[in-house]
C-alpha positions in Angstrom: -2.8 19.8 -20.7 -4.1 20.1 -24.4 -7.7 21.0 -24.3 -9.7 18.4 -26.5 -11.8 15.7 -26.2 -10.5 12.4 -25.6 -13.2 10.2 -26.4 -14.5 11.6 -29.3 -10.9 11.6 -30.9 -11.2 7.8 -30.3 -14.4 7.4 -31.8 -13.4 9.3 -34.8 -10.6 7.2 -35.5 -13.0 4.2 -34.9 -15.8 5.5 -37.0 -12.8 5.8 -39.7 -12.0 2.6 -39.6 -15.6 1.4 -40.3 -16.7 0.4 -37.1 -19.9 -1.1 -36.4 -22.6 0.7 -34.0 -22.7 -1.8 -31.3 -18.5 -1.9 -30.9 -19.2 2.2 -31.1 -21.8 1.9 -28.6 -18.9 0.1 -26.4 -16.4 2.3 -27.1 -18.4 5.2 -26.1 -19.2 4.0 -22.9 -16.1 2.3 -21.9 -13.4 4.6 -20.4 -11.7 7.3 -22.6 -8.5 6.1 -24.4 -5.2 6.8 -22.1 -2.0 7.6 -24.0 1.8 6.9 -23.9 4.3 8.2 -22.0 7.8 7.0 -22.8 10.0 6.1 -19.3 11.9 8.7 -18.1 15.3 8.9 -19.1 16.4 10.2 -15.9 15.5 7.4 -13.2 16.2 8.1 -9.5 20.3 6.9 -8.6 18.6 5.8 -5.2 15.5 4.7 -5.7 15.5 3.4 -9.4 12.8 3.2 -12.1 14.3 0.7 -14.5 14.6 1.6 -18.3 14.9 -1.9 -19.4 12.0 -2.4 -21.7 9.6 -4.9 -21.1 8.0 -7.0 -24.0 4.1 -7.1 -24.0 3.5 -10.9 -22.6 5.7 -9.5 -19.4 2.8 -6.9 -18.7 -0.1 -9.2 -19.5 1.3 -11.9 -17.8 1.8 -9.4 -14.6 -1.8 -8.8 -14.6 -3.0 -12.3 -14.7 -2.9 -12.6 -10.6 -5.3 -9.9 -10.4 -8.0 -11.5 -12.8 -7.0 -15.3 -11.4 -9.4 -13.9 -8.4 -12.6 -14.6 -10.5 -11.6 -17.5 -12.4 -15.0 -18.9 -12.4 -16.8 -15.6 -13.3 -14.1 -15.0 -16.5 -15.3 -19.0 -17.4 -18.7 -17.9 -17.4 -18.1 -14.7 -19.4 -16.2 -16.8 -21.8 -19.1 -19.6 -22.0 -21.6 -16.5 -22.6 -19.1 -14.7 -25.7 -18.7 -18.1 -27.6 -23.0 -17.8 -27.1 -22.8 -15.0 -28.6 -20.8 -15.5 -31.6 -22.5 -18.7 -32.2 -26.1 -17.1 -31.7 -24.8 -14.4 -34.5 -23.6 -16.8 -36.8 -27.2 -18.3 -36.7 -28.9 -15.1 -38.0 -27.4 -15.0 -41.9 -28.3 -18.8 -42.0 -31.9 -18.1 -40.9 -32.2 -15.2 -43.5 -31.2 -17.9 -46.1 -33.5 -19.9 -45.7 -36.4 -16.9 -45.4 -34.8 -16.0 -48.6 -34.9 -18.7 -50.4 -38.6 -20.0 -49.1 -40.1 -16.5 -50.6 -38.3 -17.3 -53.7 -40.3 -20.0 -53.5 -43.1 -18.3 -53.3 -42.1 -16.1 -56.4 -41.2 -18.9 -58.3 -45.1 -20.0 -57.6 -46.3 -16.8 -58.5 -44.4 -16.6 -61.9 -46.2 -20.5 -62.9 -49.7 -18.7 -62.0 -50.2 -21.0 -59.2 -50.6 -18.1 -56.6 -53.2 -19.6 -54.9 -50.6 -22.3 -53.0 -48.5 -19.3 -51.9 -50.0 -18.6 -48.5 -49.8 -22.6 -47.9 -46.3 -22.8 -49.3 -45.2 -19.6 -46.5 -47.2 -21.0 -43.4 -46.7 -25.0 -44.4 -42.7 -24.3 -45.4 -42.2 -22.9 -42.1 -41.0 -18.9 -43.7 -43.2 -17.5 -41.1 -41.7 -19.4 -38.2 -38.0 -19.0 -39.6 -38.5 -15.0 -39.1 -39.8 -15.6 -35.8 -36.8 -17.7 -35.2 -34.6 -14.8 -36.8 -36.0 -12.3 -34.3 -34.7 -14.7 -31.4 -31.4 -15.1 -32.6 -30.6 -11.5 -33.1 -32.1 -11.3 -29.3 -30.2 -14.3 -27.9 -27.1 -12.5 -29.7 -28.1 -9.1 -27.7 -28.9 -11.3 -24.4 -25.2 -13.3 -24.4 -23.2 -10.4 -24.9 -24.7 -8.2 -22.2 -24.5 -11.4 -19.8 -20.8 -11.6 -20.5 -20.3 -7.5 -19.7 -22.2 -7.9 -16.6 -20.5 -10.8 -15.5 -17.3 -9.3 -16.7 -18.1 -6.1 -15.2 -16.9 -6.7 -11.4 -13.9 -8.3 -12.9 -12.5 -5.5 -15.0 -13.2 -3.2 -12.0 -11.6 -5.2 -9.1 -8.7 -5.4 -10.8 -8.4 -1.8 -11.1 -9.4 -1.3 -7.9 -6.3 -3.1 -7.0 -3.7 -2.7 -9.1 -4.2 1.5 -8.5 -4.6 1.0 -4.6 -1.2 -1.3 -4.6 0.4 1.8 -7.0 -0.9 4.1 -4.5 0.6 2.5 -1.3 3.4 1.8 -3.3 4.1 5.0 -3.8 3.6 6.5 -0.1 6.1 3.5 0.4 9.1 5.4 -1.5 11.4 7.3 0.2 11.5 11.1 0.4 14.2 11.1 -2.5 12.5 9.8 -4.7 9.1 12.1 -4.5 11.7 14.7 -4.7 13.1 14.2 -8.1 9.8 13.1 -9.4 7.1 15.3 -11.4 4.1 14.7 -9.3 2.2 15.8 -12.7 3.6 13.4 -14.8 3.4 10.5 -12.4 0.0 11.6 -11.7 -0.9 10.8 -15.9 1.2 7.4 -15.5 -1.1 6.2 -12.9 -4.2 7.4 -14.7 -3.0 6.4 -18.1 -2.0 2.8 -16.8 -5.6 2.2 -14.9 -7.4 3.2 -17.7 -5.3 1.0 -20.0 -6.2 -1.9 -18.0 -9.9 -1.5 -18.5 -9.1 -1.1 -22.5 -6.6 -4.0 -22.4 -9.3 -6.2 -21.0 -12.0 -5.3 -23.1 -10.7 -5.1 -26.5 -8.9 -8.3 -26.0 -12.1 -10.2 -24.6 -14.7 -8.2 -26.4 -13.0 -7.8 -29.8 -10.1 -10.1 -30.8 -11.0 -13.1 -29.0 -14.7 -13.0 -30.5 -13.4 -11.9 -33.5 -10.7 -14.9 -34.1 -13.8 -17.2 -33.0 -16.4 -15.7 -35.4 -13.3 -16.2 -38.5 -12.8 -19.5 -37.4 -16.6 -20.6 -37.4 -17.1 -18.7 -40.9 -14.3 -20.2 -42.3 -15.3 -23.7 -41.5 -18.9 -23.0 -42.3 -17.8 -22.1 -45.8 -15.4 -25.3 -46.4 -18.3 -27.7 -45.7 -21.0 -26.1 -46.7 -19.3 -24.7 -50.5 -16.0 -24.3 -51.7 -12.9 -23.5 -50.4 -12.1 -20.9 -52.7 -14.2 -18.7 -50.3 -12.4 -19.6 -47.1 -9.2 -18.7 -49.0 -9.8 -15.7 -50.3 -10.8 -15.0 -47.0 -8.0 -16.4 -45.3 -5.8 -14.3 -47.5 -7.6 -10.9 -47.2 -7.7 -11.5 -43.6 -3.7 -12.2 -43.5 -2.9 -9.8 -45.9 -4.9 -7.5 -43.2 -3.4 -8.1 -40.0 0.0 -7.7 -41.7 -0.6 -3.8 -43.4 -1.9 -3.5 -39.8 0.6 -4.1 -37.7 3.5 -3.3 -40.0 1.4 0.4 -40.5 1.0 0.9 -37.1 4.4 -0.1 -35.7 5.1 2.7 -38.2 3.3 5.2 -36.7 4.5 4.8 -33.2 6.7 7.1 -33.3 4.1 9.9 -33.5 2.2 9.1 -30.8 4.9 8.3 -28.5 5.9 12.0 -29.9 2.3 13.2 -28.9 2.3 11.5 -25.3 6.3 12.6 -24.3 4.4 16.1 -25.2 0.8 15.8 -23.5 2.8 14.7 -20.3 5.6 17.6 -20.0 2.4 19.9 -20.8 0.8 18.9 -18.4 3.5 18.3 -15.6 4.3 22.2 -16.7 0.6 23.4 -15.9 0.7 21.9 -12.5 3.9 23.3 -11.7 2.8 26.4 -12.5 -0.3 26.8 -11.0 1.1 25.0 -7.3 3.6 28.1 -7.9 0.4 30.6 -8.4 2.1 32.9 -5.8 4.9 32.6 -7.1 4.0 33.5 -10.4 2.2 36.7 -9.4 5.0 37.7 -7.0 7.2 38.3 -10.6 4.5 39.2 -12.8 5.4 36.1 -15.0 1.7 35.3 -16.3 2.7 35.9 -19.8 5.7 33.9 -19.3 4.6 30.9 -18.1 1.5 30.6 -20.6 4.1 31.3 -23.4 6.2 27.9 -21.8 3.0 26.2 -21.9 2.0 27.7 -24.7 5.1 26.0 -26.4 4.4 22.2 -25.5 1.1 22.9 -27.3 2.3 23.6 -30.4 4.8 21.0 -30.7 1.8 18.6 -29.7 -0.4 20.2 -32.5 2.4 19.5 -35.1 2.9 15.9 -33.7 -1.1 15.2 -34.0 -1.2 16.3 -37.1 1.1 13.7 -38.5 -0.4 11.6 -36.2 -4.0 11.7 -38.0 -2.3 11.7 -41.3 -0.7 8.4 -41.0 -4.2 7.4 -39.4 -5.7 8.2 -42.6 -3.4 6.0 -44.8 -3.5 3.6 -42.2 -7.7 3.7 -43.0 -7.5 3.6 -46.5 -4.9 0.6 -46.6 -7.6 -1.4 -44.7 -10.3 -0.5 -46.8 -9.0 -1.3 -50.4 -7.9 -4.8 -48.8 -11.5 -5.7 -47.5 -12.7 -4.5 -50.5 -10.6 -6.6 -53.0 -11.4 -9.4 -50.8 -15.4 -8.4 -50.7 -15.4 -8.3 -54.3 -13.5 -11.2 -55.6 -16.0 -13.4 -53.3 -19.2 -11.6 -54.5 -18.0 -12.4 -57.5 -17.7 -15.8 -57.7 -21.1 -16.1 -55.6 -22.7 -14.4 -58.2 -21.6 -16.9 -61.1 -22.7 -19.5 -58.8 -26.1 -18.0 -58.6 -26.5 -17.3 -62.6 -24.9 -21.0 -63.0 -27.4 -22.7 -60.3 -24.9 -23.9 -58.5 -25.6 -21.5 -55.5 -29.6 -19.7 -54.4 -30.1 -16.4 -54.0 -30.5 -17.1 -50.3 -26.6 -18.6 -50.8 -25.7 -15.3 -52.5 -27.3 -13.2 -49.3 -25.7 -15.9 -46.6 -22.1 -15.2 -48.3 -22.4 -11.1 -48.3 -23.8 -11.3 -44.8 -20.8 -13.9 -43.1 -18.6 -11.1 -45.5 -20.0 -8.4 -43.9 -20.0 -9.6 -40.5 -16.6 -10.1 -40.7 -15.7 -7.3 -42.5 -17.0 -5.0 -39.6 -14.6 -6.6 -36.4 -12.0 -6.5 -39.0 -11.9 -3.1 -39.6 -12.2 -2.6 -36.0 -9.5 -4.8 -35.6 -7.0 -1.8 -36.3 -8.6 0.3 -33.5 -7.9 -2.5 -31.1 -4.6 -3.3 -32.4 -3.4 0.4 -32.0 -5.3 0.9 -28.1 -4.0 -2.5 -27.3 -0.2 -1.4 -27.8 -0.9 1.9 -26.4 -2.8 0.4 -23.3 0.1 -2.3 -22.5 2.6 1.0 -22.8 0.5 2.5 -20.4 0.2 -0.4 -18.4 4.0 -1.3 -18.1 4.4 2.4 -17.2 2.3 1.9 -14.0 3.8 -1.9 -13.5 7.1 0.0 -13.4 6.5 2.4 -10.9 5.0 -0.3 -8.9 8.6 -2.1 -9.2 10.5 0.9 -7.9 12.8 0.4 -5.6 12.0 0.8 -2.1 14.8 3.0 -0.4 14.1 2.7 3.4 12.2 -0.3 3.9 11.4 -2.5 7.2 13.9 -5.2 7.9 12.0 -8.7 7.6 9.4 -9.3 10.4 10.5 -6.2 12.0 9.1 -5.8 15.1 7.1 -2.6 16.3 9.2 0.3 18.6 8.3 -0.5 22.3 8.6 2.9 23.9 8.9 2.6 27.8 10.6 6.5 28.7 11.4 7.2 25.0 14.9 8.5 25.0 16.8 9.1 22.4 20.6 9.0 20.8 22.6 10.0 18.3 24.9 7.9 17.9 28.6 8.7 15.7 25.8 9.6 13.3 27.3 10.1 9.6 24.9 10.8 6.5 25.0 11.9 2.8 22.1 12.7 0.8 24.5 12.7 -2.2 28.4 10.6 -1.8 30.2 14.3 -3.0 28.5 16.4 0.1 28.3 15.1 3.2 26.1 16.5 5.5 26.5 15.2 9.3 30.0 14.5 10.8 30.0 12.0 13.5 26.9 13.4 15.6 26.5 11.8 18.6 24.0 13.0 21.6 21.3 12.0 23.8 18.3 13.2 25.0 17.2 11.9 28.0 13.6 10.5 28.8 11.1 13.6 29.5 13.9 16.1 28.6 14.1 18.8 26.0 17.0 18.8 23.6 17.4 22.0 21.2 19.7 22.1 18.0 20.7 25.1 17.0 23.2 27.0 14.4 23.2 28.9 11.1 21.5 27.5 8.2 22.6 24.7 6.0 24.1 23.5 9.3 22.5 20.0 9.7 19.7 20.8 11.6 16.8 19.6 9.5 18.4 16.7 8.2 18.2 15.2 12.2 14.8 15.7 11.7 14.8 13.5 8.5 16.7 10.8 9.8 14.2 10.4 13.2 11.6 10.0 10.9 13.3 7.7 8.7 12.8 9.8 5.6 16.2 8.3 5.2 18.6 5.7 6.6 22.2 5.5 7.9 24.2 3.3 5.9 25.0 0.5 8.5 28.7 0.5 7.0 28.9 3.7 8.6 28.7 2.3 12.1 26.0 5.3 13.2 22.5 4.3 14.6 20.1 6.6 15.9 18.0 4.0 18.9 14.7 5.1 20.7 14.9 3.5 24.1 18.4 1.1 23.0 16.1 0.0 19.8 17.6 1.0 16.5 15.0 2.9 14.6 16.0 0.6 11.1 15.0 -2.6 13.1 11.2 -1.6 13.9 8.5 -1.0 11.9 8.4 2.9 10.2 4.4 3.1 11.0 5.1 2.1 14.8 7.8 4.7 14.7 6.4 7.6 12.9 3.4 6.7 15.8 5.4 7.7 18.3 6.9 11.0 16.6 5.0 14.0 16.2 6.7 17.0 14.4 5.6 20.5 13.6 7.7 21.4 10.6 8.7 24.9 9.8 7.2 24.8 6.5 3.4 23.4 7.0 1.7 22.1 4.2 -2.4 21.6 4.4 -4.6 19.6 2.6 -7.5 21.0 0.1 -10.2 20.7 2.7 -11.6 22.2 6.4 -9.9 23.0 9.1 -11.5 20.7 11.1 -9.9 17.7 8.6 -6.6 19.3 9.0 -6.4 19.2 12.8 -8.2 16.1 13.2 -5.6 14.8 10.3 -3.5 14.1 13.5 -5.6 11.0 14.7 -8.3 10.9 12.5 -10.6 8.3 15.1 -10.8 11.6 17.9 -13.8 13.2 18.6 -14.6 16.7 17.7 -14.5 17.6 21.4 -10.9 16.4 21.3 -10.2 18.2 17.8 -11.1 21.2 19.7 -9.7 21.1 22.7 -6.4 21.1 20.6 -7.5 23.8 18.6 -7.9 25.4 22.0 -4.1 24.5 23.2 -3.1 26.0 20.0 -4.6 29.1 20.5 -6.6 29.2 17.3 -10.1 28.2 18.2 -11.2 31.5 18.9 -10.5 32.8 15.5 -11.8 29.2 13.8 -15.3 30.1 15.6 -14.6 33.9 14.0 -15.0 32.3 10.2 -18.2 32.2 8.5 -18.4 28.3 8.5 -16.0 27.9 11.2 -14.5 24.3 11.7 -15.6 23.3 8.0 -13.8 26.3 6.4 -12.1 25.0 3.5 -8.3 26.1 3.6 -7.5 25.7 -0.3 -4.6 24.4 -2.2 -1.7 23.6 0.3 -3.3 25.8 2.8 -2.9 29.0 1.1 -6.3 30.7 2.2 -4.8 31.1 5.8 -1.5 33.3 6.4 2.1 31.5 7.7 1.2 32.2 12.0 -2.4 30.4 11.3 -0.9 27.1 9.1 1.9 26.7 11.8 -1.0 26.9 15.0 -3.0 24.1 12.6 0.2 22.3 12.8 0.7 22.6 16.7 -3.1 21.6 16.9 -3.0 18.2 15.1 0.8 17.9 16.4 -1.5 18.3 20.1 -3.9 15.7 19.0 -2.0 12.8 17.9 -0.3 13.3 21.4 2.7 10.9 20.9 5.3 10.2 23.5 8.7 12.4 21.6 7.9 15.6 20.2 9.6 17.1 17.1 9.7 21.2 16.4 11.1 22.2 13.5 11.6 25.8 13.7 7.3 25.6 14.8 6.9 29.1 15.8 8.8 31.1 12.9 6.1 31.8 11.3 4.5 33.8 14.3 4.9 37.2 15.5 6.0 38.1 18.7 2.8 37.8 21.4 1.3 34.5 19.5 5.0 32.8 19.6 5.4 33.8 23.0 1.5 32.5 23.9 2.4 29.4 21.7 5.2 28.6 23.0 4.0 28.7 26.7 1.8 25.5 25.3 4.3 23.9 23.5 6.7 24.0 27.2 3.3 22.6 28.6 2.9 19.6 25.9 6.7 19.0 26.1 6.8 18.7 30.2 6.5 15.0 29.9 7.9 14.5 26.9 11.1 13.6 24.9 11.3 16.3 23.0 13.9 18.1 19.9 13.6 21.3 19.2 15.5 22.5 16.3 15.5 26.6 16.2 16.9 29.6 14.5 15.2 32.4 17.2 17.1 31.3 20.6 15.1 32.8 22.5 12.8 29.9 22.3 15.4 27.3 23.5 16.6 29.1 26.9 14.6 26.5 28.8 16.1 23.6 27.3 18.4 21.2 29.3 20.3 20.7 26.7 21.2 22.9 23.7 23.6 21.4 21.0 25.4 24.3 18.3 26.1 22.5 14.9 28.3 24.2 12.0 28.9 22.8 8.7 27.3 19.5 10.4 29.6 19.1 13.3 28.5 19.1 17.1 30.9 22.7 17.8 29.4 23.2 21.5 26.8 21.5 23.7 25.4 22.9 27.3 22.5 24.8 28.7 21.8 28.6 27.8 23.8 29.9 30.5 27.0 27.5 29.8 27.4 28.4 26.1 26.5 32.1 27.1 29.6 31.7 29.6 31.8 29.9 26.9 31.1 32.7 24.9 32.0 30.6 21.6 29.4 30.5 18.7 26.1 30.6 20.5 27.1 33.5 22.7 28.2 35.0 19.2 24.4 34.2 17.8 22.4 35.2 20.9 24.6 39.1 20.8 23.5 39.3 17.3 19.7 38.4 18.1 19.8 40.5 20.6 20.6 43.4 19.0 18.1 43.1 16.6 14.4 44.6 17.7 11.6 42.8 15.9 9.0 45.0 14.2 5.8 45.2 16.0 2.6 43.2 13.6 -0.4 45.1 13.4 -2.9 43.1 14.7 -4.8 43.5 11.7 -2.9 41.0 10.1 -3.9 38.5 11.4 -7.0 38.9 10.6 -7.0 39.7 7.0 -6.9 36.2 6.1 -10.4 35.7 7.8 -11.8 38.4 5.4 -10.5 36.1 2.2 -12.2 32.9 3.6 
């Protein structure tokens, strides 16, 4: 990700655009400006991202439920900014009228009658009007922070929600789709679209709409109280405005889409990389991948800098037009004042209402640009919220009832793409409390059983297959109440970025730290937990990679032990495990599975010989099925497989190694 500051890019482009110091104030502490990312122009064929474009009042307008929660507290916020603006409206006509009381007084002064002075302040009420100007610039203070702190809970629910809802949402998806997805990338969407809703909500409530009111009241103050010349050259420099604006800015686009596409393959690139960090090292490809990086960053730069130069004309548009506008109405004031038609308190009320507006104005194209760049972001996030859900529940699906949990296969027949099938017509059971293995060569199928059981996928009911748990088919019940009743210890384990302790009790997250260790016990790994420095709270670091292959799998087997569900899923669980712990392992594993359903699926065959039932897939067909000594005495392809193992001696692992991990925590 480009290193450079956010926030402070924002505030230079709002302190170029002639911002005043309260809006800067906001700006600073509101949350830093998220950018674009254009949609991806290669959406899931499954699960679908749709690249139709969605026009601005779609996004807003998909929000709206999420703010209708508070009605009564936006009302009140909106009661308090119309306070406000009314309140500051209030302070240039006060000013005239201190104005033009001491001119009064000069007036006095100039006849020689200097004596009345003090009588003319205190009598004419000058002294009480700049107490009254003090308490309208405070009541101007006290509405708008009563409208932030009533608006406050608002903003923040809504994000609350919207990110939670993205955030199920997304566990929701099928396997598929997290697949072909950058988890960087889609990480910036979500971050970019929450932080565009906060931005959204407060530039539209806390600069146009106060804005468009404090125009209108200006405006209408200067058609009844002087001419209308004034509320038409203001009229016209405010039109003439809004039109460089958006026409300017539409313009520029372009480059920050540029700078966003950019910012979010940088970064998706970083993570990649450092995820890989073994990877990496293996090769020696440091060099390598900073010069990829390396590469996004300099196309970036380029794009910025075009970026900030069409910011600058962009600026200096805006300026000359306020400034043709401030002018031509000073102007005329002025010959109103040498005429007598106008005071000088008149002249000061005009350049104040001028200036007031001037400064929201200028503003005006800082909100305009984050409010299109927020909505982008925002319809970003609405859109991954509308992807399509691949494998979800039928309607009012009930939850699995498991009574003796068997299982079946049933002429099972499954694709992951339509050109390469992977299972042909798979049919088998395993009985209640009985152990079914799979085995055969990779690429064979074996895995993809695993997937289906867990409903990573489903069978196309056109197919005619069905996999049922105890005559239920698993795509009529619920997935939670399924994946309840599954446990699995895969062959490739993947931790969390936190303690041991989390990782086991990961597998029912309600047990109690005796139970947590009692399955680190049955897993044969407590003993070296109590080894480590901190023990149970040892922190196991990105994806687990502070503990070698044997101790991730007996983590695995622990929290596998600890959820304790009624059908057991091993997926190759001791292959990362020399010799004495597999054999030690899998004595607990045969203990846990005793009164279980449980499928195995296993490359070493060794570790199936107690099975009732072995099944032999090739090229995702069922080629043999039968216990160990019935293939051995078919002598087809599992007798073929067990002669080879056999003939190979494992190497004997120092027990050293397994404790050289221990050192590095």
């Amino acid at each position: 990700m480009p290193v450079r500051q956010t926030v402070i890019g924002a505030v230079f482009d709002a302190a170029n655009s002639g911002a005043c110091p309260c809006e800067l104030r906001r700006f600073l502490t509101s949350q830093p400006i998220p950018m674009r990312r254009t949609p991806s122009s290669d959406p899931s064929p499954v699960s679908p991202i749709s690249t139709q474009p969605r026009n601005d009042w779609q996004t807003i307008l998909s929000l709206l439920p999420y703010l209708a929660t508070y009605k009564w507290r936006v009302g009140f916020a909106l009661s308090c900014l119309i306070g406000a603006k009314v309140a500051n409206l209030g302070v240039p006509i006060v000013m005239k009228r201190i104005v033009d009381g001491l001119a009064s007084v000069r007036h006095l002064t100039a006849l020689g009658r200097a004596q009345d002075a003090p009588g003319i302040v205190l009598l004419g009420g000058v002294g009480l009007l700049v107490v009254a100007y003090a308490v309208v610039r405070l009541s101007t203070s006290l509405f708008t922070e009563l409208r932030e702190i009533l608006f406050a809970k608002v903003t923040e629910s809504a994000v609350r929600q919207l990110a939670l809802k993205v955030f199920r949402h997304l566990h929701a998806l099928s396997l598929r789709f997290h697949l072909e997805r950058q988890t960087g990338g889609m990480s910036r969407d979500i971050e970019r679209g929450t932080r565009g809703i906060t931005q959204l909500i407060s530039y539209s409530l806390y600069s146009i709409l106060p804005t468009l009111v404090e125009v209108g009241l200006v405006l209408g103050f200067f058609v009844v109280k002087y001419e209308a010349y004034y509320a038409v050259v203001t009229f016209i420099a405010l039109a003439v405005y809004i039109v460089f604006t958006v026409k300017v800015t539409e313009w520029r686009t372009h480059f920050r889409r540029t700078m966003n596409d950019l910012d979010s393959k940088a970064n998706s690139r970083a993570i990649d990389s450092l995820l890989n960090y073994e990877t990496v090292k293996y090769f020696g490809n440091e060099e390598w991948e900073a010069g990829r990086y390396d590469e996004n960053l300099k196309r970036y730069r380029t794009a910025a800098i075009k970026a900030q130069r069409s910011l600058s004309a962009l600026n200096f548009g805006q300026q000359a037009i306020i400034g043709t506008g401030l002018v031509f109405i000073l102007w005329r004031a002025t010959q109103g004042v040498m005429a007598g038609r106008l005071t000088l308190g008149d002249l000061v009320l005009i350049n104040t209402f001028m200036l007031q507006l001037y400064i929201p104005l200028n503003f005006l194209g800082v909100v305009y640009r984050e409010l299109k760049q927020s909505l982008t972001d925002m319809d970003r996030m609405f859109t991954l919220l509308g992807a399509t859900q691949e494998v979800p529940d039928v309607p009012a699906a009930p939850a699995l009832n498991v009574s003796g949990a068997q299982v079946r296969f049933e002429h099972v027949n499954f694709a992951y793409e339509s050109a390469r099938q992977i299972l042909h017509d798979v049919s088998f059971t395993i009985a209640a409390g009985t152990t079914t293995a799979v085995v055969g060569h990779s690429g064979s199928g074996k895995s993809t059983l695993a997937r289906l059981m867990f409903r990573f996928y489903d069978l196309d009911r056109a197919s005619g297959g069905a996999i049922t748990i105890d005559a239920q088919d698993i795509r009529d019940v619920t997935q939670d109440s399924l994946r309840a009743a599954i446990g699995i210890v895969p062959q490739d384990t993947v931790l969390f970025n936190d303690s041991i302790y989390y990782n086991i009790a990961y597998g029912r997250p309600a047990a109690t730290r005796d139970e947590v260790i009692a399955a680190a016990r049955a897993a044969h790994i407590h003993e070296f937990i109590e080894g480590l420095p901190k023990g149970y709270e040892t922190p196991v670091g990105e994806r687990g990679l502070k503990l070698s292959g044997g101790e991730k799998q007996r983590v695995a087997i622990a929290r596998t032990i600890l959820k304790n569900p009624p059908i057991l899923l091993f997926d190759e669980a001791t292959s990362a495990l020399d010799s004495r712990s597999e054999r030690a392992i899998q004595h607990e594993l045969d203990l846990i599975a005793r009164e279980r359903t449980t499928l195995i699926i296993a490359h070493r065959l060794s570790t199936v010989v107690h099975a009732q039932q072995i099944i032999v897939m090739d090229k995702g067909r069922i080629v043999e099925r039968g216990t160990h000594a019935e293939l051995l005495q078919a002598n087809g392809l599992f007798a073929q497989m067990w002669a080879l193992q056999q003939q190979r001696t494992e190497p004997a692992v120092p027990e050293a190694v397994e404790g050289q991990p221990a050192a590095a925590l």
